[in-house]
C-alpha positions in Angstrom: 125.6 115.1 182.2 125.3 113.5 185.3 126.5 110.1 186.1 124.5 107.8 188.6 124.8 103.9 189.1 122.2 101.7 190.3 122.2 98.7 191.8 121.1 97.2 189.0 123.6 98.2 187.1 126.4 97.5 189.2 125.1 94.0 189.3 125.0 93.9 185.5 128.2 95.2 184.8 131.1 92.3 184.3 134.1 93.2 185.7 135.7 92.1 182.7 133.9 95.2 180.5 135.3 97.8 182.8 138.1 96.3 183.7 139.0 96.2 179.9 138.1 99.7 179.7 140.3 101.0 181.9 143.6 98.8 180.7 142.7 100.4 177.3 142.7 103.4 178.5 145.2 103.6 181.0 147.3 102.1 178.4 146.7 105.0 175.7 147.2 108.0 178.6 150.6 106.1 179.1 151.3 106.1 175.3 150.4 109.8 175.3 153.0 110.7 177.7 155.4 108.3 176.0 155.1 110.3 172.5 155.2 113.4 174.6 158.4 112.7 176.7 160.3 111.6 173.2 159.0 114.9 171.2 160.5 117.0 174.1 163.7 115.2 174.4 164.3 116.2 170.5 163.1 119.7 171.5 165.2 120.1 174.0 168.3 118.2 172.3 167.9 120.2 169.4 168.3 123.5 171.3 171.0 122.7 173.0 172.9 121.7 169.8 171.5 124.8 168.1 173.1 126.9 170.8 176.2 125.2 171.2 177.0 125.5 167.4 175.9 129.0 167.3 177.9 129.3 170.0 181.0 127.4 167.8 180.4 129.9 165.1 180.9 133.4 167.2 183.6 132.5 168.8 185.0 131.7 165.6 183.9 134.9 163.9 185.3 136.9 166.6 189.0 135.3 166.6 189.0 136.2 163.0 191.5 134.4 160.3 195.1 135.7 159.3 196.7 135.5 156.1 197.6 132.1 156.5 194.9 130.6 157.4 195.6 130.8 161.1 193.3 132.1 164.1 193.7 134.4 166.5 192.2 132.5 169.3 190.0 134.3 172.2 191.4 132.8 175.6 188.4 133.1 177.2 185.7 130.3 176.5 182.4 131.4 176.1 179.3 130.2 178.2 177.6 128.2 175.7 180.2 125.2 175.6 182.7 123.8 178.3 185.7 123.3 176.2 187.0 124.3 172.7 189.3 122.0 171.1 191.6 122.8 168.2 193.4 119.8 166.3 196.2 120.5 163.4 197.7 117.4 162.0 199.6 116.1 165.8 199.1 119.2 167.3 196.3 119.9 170.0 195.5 122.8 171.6 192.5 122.8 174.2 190.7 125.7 176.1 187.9 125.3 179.0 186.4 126.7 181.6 185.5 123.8 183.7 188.0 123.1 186.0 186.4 120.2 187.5 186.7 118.5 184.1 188.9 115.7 183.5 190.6 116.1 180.1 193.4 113.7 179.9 190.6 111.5 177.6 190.1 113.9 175.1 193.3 113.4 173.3 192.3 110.1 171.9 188.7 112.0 170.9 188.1 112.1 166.9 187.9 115.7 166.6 185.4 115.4 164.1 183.1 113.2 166.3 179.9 115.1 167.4 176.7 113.8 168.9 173.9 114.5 171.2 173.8 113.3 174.6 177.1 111.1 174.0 180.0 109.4 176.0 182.9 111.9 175.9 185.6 109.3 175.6 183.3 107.0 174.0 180.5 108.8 171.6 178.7 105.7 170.6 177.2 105.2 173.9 175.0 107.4 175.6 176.0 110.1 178.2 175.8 113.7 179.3 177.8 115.9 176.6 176.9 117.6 173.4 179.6 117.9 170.3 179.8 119.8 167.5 182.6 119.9 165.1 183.9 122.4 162.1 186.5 121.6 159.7 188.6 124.9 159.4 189.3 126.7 156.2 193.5 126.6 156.4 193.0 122.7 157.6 192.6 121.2 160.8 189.6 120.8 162.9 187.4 123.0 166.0 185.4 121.0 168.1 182.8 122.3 171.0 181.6 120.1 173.8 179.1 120.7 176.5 178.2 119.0 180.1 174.6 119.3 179.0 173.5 117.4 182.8 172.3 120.8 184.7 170.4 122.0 181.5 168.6 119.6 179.1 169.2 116.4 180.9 168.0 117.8 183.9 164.9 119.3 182.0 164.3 116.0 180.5 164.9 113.8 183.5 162.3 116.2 185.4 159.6 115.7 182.8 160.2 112.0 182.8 159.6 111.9 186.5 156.4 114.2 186.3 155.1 111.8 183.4 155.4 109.0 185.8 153.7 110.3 188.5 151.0 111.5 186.2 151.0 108.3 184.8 150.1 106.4 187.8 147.7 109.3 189.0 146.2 108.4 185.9 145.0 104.8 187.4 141.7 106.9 189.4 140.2 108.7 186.7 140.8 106.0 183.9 139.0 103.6 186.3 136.4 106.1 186.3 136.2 107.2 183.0 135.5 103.2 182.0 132.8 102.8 184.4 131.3 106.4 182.5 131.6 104.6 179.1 130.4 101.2 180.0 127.4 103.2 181.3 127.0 105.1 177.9 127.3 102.0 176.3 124.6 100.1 178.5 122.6 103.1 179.2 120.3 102.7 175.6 120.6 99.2 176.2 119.3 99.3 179.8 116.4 101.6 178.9 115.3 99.2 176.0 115.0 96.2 178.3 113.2 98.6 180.6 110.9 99.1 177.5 110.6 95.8 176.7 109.4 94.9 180.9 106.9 97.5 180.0 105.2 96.6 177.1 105.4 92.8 178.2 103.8 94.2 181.2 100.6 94.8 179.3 100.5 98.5 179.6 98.6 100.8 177.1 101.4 102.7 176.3 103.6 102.3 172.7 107.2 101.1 172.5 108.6 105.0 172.9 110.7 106.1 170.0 114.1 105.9 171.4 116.0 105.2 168.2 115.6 109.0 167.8 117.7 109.4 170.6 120.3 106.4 170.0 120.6 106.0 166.1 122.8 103.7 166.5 119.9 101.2 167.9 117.3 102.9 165.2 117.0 99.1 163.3 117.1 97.0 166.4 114.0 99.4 167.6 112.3 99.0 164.5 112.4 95.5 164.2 111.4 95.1 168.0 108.2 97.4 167.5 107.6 95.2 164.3 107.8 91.9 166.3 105.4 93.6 168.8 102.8 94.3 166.1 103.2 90.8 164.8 103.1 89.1 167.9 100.0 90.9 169.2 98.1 90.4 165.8 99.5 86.5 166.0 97.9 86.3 169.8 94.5 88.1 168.8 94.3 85.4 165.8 95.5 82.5 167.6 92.8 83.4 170.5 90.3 83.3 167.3 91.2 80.2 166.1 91.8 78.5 169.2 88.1 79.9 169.7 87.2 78.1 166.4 88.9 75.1 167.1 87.2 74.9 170.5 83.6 75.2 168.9 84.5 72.7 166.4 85.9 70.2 168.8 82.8 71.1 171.1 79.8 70.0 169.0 81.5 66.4 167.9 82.5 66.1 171.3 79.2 66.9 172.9 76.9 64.6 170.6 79.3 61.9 171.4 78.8 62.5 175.1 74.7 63.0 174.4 74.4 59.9 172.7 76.4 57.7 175.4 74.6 59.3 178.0 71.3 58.7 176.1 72.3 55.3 175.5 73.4 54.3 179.2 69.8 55.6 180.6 67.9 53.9 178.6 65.9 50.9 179.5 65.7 49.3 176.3 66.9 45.4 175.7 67.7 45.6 171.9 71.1 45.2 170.3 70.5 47.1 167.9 70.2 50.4 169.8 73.0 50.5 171.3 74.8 49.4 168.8 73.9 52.0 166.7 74.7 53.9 169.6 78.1 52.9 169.5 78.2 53.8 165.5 77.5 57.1 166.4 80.6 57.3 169.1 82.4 56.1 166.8 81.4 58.4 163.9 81.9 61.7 166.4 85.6 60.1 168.0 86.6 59.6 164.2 85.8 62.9 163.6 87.6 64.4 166.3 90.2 62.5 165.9 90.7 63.5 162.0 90.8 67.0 163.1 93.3 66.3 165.8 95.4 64.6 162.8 95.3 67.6 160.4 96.7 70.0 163.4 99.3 67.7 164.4 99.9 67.5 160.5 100.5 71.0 160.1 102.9 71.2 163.3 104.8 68.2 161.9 104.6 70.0 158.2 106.1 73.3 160.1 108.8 71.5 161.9 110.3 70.3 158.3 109.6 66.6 159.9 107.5 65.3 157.0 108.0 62.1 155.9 107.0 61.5 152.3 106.1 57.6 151.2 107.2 58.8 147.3 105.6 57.0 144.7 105.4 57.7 141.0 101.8 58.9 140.5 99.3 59.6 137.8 97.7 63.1 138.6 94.6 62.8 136.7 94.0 59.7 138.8 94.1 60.8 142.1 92.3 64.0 141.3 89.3 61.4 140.0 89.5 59.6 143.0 89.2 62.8 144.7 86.1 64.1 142.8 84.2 60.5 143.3 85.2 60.8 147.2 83.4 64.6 147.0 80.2 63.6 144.6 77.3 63.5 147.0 78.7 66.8 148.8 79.1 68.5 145.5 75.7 67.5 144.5 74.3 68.6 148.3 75.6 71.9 147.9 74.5 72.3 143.7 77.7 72.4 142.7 79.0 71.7 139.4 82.9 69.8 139.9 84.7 69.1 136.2 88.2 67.6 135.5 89.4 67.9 132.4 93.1 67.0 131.8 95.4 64.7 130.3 96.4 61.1 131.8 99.8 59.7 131.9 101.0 62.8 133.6 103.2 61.6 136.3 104.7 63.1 139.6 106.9 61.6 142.3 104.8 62.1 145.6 103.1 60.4 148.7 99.8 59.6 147.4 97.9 60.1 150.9 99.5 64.1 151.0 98.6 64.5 147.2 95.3 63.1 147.4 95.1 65.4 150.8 95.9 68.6 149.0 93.3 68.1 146.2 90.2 67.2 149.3 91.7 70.6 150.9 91.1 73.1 147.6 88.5 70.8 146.4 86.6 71.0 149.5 86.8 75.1 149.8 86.0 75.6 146.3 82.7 73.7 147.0 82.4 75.4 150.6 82.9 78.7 149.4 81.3 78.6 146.1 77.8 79.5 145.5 74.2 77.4 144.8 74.7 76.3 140.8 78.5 77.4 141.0 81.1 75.5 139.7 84.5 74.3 140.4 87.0 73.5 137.6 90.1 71.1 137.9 92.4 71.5 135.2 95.2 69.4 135.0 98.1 70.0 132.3 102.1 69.8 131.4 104.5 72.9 131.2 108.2 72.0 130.7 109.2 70.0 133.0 106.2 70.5 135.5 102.1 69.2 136.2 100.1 72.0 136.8 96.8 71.5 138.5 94.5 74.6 138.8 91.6 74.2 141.1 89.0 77.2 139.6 85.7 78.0 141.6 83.1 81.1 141.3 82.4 81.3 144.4 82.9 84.3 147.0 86.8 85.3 146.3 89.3 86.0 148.8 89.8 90.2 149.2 93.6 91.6 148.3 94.0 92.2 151.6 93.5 88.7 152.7 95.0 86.8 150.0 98.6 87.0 150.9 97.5 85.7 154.5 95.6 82.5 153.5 98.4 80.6 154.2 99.1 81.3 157.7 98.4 78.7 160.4 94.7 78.9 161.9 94.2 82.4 159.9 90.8 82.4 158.9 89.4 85.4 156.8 86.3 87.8 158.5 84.1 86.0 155.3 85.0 82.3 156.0 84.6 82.3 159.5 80.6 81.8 159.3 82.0 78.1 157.6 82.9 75.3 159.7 86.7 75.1 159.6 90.0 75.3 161.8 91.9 77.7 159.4 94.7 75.0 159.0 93.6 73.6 155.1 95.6 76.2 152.8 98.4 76.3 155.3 98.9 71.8 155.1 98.8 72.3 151.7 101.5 75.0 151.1 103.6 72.7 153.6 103.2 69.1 151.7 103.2 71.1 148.3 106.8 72.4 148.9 107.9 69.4 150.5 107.7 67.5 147.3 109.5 70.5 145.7 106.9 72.3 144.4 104.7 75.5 144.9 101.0 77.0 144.7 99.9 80.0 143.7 96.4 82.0 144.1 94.3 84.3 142.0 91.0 86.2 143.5 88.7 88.5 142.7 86.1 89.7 145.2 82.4 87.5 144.0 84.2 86.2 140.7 86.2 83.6 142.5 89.5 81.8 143.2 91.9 79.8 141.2 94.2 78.0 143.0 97.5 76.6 141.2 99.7 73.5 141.9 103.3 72.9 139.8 104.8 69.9 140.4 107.9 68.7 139.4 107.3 65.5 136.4 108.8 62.4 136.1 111.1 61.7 133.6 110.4 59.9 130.7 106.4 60.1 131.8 105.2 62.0 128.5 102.1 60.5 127.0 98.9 60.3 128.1 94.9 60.6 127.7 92.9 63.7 127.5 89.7 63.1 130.1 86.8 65.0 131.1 84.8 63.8 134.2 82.2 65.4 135.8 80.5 64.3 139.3 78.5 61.8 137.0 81.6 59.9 135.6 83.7 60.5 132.4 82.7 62.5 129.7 85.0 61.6 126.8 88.2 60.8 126.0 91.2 61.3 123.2 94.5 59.6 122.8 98.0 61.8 123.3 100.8 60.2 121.6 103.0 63.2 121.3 101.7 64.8 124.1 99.7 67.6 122.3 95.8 68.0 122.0 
């Protein structure tokens, strides 16, 4: 695999990253030569006490035992150990080859001492000698020592100095060995944020697959080529509805303009042109500026920054007002709009929202229904919520639409030939669940939609009046004491 650093990455690369790195594993090279330099000073402390008690043990099979439990002693000491010592009760006797040995220490030895690397006149400490020791059959005690500096020791002490060169050799190719795995580690990563330029560079091609390569990054690339999909589909329907919203901010904006203009060149004297000149500016600014107030609604709705006037209110009431404020539109487009629910039915709210959500489905049941359709406001009690349903026959919302309706400025490929900003059903999901409560939609394709409110009731609000109103005024009534029909 070949290695290669850019500038880029060298500029990218912390010195903190490597530099951690190569401490971690400089650190673990040097703890691998620590563990290695302590497994061979066993081995080689092991073999040297192996051979000097094998050695013990000839020499003792060879002088043989007498009858009484005495040896016959070789005089010559064999090459495996520097001195033999034999101890009987007070008596001593010691034998040894090396003449360069100082012995006068040894009679204060305890002959049954042994150790590895000891202090010959002190074993407790540490030194250069190895001891072994055998308890003889007839009593008394043989004990073997050897100067073990020119074998083992030097062995040991010649490993311990190659470790420690090899250990600060080690600094070079630990250094580089980081800098390789920082660039494994930044290598997927690096290539990613080159995708990423890419595609935010507008060019035709896909986010590659490279999570087939790098599994560990397969759910980060999934989720970015998701986001992509979203946020292209989100910027082709935002550049439709801020095409909508222009064309409906155009024609209020441009009869307002048409009548000032045809009001300032005329040459008339009467009053009462221009001021009805001036109603009509002021009917066209209102209506631009109610639109302007239902977007900055729904931002406001969005941002969780809603504040709520609460109120206890009576459902069936405001849905009446409603119906009396959409009479002479129902009536324009032969539409049939019924209430029929119970009064006394009681929510917390802000009246100006709740009245807002019932103009919103009220108005697209009527602008999406059909000549001599209907729309059917049902208003009732179940456990401890109001349910308003807001029925219509009118076109229906496809299935793959539906779940979409709520979306901010998402207008469906049948709605868009009605005037509208694609903002309605998405204000009304917001100020529904701000006063802790939630909607719900049914559709079928030319059958119709039925849209359904539950709102949390206020206690001890039970009893109430069962009304039917139509777009010509109440129909009947019946008295609820128990709250049953």
């Amino acid at each position: 695999m070949s290695f290669v650093l850019n500038n880029r990455l060298l500029l990218k690369l912390r010195p903190g990253r490597p530099l951690f790195f190569f401490l971690l594993i400089w650190l673990l090279s040097g703890l691998f030569l620590f563990a290695h330099l302590q497994i061979l000073k066993s081995q080689i402390q092991n073999q040297g006490v192996q051979r000097l008690q094998l050695g013990l043990d000839n020499y003792l099979q060879r002088s043989g035992v007498n009858a009484r439990g005495n040896f016959i002693l070789e005089r010559e000491v064999p090459r495996e150990m520097d001195f033999i010592r034999l101890v009987r009760d007070r008596d001593q006797l010691l034998f040894t080859g090396n003449t360069t040995m100082d012995f006068t220490g040894l009679v204060d030895l305890d002959p049954l001492a042994h150790g590895i690397w000891v202090d010959l006149l002190q074993p407790a400490d540490s030194g250069n000698w190895l001891l072994v020791s055998r308890k003889l059959a007839g009593g008394g005690v043989v004990q073997a020592g050897k100067d073990d500096t020119s074998a083992g020791i030097a062995i040991y002490r010649k490993a311990v100095s190659v470790s420690l060169w090899i250990f600060l050799l080690a600094v070079l190719p630990s250094l580089g060995l980081s800098f390789f795995l920082r660039y494994l580690q930044t290598r997927p990563l690096q290539q990613l944020e080159d995708d990423i330029k890419r595609v935010l560079g507008q060019r035709p091609l896909p986010l590659p697959q490279r999570h087939k390569q790098y599994e560990e990054l397969t759910p980060l690339y999934l989720q970015l080529e998701q986001l992509f999909r979203q946020n292209r589909q989100l910027i082709q329907e935002m550049q439709s509805s801020l095409d909508n919203v222009a064309h409906d901010l155009r024609t209020p904006m441009t009869r307002l303009r048409a009548v000032a203009e045809y009001a300032l060149q005329s040459k008339r004297d009467d009053p009462k042109h221009y001021r009805n000149a001036l109603s009509d500016c002021l009917e066209e600014s209102e209506r631009v500026l109610s639109m302007l107030k239902v977007m900055m609604s729904v931002a406001e709705a969005e941002a969780g920054t809603m504040r709520l006037e609460l109120e206890e209110l009576d459902l069936m009431k405001t849905l009446e007002d409603v119906v009396s404020l959409y009479q002479y539109v129902a009536e324009e487009a032969q539409i049939a709009v019924s209430c029929k629910g119970k009064e006394g039915i009681f929510v917390r709210g802000d009246k100006t929202r709740i009245s807002q959500v019932w103009a919103n489905l009220l108005d697209n049941g009527i602008k999406y229904g059909h000549e001599s359709g209907t729309v059917e406001i049902h208003v009732e009690r179940r456990n401890d919520q109001a349910v308003v349903r807001f029925c219509d026959d009118g076109m229906g919302i496809s299935a793959t639409e539906i779940d979409r309706i709520w979306e901010r400025l998402y207008r469906g490929d049948r709605s868009r030939s009605r005037q509208g900003l694609g903002l309605g059903l998405n204000y009304v999901k917001a100020v529904v669940e701000a006063h802790g409560g939630q909607i719900l939609v049914t559709s079928k394709i030319r059958e119709g939609s039925c849209f359904e409110v539950s709102l949390p009731l206020c206690e001890g609000k039970q009893s109430g009046t069962l009304k039917v109103t139509d777009q010509r005024g109440m129909v009947g009534e019946a008295d609820i004491g128990d709250g049953k029909v």
